[in-house]
C-alpha positions in Angstrom: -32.5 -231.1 105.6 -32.6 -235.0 106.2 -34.6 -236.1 109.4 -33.9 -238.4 112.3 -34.6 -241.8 111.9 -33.5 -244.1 114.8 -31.3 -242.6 118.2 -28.8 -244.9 120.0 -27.5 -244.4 123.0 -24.4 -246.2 124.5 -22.4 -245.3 128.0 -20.7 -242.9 126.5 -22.1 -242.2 122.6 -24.6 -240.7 121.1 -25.3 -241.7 117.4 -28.1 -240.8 115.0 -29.0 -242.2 112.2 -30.6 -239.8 109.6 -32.8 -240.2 106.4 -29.9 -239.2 104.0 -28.3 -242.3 105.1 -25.5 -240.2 107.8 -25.1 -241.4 110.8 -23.9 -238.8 113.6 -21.9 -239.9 116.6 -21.1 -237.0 119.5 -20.1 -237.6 122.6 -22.8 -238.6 125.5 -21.1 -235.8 127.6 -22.1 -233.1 125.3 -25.9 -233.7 126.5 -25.6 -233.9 130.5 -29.1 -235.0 131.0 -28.6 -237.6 129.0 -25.4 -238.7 130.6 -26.8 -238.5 133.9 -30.2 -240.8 133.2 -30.8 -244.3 133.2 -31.1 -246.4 130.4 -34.9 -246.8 130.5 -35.3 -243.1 130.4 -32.9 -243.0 127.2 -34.9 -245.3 125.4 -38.1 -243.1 125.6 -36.9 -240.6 122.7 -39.2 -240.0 120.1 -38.7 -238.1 116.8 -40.2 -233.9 117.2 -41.0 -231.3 115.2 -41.7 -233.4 111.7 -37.9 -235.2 112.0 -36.0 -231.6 113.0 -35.4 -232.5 116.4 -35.3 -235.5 118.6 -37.4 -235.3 122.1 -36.7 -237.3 125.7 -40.1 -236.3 127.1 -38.9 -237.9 130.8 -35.7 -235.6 130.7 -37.1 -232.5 129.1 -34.6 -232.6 126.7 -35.0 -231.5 122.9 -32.3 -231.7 120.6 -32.4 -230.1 117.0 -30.2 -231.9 114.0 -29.1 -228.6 113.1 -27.4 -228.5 116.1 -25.7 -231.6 115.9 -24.8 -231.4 112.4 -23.2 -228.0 113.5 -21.3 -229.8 116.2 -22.9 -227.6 119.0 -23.2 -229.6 122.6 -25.9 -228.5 125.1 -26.3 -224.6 126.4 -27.8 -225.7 129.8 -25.9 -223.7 132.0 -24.6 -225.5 134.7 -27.0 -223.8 137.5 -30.1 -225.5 135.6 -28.5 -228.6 135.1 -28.0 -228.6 139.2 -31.2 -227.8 139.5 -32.9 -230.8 137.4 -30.5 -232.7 138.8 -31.3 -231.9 143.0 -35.0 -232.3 141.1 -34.1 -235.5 140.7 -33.2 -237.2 143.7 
């Protein structure tokens, strides 16, 4: 399985480019934490578990290539999304 090797994140985008030379675009909305931080907190992503997984240690949010290769948004349900969010402010 190929790793991550650099994360960009635009207003609305996602995009990952991995070791095998893919690059994986999903939409920002997918990953509401993301989507509801500021830009400073999306640059502080660091690569996790050896290259599987990509880590926004501010947010608390992990996400695992296998899951975006499979196309699979977020599970947060909504209620802990509400709460980190109220956390927030």
């Amino acid at each position: 399985m190929p790793i991550a090797t650099n994360v960009d994140i635009s207003d609305d985008k996602l995009t990952v480019e991995l070791s095998d030379g893919r690059t994986l675009a999903v939409p920002l909305s997918w990953f509401p934490r993301l989507l509801h931080s500021s830009q400073t907190e999306r640059q502080n992503w660091e690569v996790f578990g050896d290259g599987y997984a990509i880590e926004w240690p501010d947010l608390d949010e992990h996400i695992g290539l296998e899951d975006l290769l499979a196309g699979r948004p977020s599970s947060e349900s909504q209620r802990s999304l509400e709460r980190w969010l109220a956390a927030r402010h």
